[in-house]
C-alpha positions as CSV (number, residue, x, y, z in Angstrom):
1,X,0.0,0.0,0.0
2,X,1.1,2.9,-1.0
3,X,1.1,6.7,1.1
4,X,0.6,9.6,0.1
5,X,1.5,12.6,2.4
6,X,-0.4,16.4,2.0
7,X,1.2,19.3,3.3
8,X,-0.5,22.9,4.1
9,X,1.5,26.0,3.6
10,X,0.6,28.3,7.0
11,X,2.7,31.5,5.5
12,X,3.2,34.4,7.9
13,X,2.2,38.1,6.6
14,X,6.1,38.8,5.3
15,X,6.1,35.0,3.6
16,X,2.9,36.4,2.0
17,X,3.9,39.7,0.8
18,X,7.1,38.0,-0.6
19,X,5.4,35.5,-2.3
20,X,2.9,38.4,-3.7
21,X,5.9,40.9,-4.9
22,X,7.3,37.8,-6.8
23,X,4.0,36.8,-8.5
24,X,3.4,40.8,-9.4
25,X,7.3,40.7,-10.8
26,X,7.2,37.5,-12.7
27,X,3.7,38.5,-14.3
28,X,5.3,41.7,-15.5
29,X,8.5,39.5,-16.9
30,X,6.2,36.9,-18.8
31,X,4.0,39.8,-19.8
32,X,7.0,41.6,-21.4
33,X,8.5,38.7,-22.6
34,X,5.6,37.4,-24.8
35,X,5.0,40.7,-26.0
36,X,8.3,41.0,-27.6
37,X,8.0,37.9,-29.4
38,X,4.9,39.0,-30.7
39,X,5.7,42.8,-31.5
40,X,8.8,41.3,-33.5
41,X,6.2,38.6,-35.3
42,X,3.9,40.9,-36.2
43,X,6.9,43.4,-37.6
44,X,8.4,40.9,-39.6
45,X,5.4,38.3,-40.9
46,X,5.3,39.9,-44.5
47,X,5.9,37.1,-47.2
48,X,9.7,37.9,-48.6
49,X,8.3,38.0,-52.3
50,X,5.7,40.7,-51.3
51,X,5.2,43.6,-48.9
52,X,1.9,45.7,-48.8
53,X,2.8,49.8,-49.6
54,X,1.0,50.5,-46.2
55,X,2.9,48.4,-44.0
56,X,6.3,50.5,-42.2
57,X,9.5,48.9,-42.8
58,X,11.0,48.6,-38.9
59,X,14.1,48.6,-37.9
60,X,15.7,44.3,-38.5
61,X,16.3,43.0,-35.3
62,X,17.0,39.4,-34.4
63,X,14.1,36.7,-33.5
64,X,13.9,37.1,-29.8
65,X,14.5,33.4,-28.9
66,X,14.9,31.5,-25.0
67,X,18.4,31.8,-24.7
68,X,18.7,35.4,-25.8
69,X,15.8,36.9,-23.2
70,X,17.5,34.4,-21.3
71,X,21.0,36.1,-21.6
72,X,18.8,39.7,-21.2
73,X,17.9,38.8,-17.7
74,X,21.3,40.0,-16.4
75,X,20.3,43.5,-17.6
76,X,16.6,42.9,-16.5
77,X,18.4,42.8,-13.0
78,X,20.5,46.1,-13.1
79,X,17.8,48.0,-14.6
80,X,15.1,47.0,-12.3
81,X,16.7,46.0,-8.7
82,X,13.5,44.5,-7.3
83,X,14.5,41.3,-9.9
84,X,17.6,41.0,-7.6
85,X,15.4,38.9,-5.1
86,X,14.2,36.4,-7.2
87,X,16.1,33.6,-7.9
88,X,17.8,33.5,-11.2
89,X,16.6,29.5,-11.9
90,X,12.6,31.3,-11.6
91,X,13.6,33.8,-13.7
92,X,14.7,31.0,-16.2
93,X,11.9,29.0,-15.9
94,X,9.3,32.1,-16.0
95,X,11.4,32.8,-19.7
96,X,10.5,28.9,-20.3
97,X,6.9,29.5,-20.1
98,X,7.3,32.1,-22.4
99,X,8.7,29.8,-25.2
100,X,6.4,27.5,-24.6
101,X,3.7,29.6,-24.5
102,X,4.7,31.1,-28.1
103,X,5.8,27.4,-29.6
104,X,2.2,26.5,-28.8
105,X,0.5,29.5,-30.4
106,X,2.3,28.7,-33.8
């Protein structure tokens, strides 16, 4: 026979607000993430035989892929010192998501 053990998180009110500050921060970083995958993709889905007259020629940029926005999370952390508390693995794993997230939409 097999057991299986459940446990119940009792959090104090500074676990809480922790836990609430990093939920608020890795929304914002999944949020800002996905959007710059799809503000390239929508920049750059013309066909390459054909561009419409009305649609603005941006500025060429490279494909924003995992291991760049993962390699942009050093400067994410400079920039914006609240990131520094957040472990850099859930950081990773939030930038994860994100790939996922966008492989699936396609």
């Amino acid at each position: 026979m097999r057991t299986a053990y459940q446990y119940k998180l009792r959090p104090n009110k500074e676990q809480i607000a922790t836990i609430q500050l990093w939920l608020e921060l890795l929304r914002r970083q999944y949020n800002y993430r996905l959007g710059e995958r799809f503000s390239w993709w929508s920049e750059n889905r013309c066909p390459v035989n054909a561009c419409p007259l009305v649609m603005p020629i941006p500025q060429l940029r490279d494909n924003p892929d995992y291991y760049s926005q993962k390699r942009d999370l050093v400067n994410t952390k400079d920039k914006f010192p609240e990131y520094k508390l957040i472990h850099s693995q859930v950081l990773q794993d939030c930038t994860k998501r994100v790939k996922l997230a966008f492989d699936r939409w396609f």
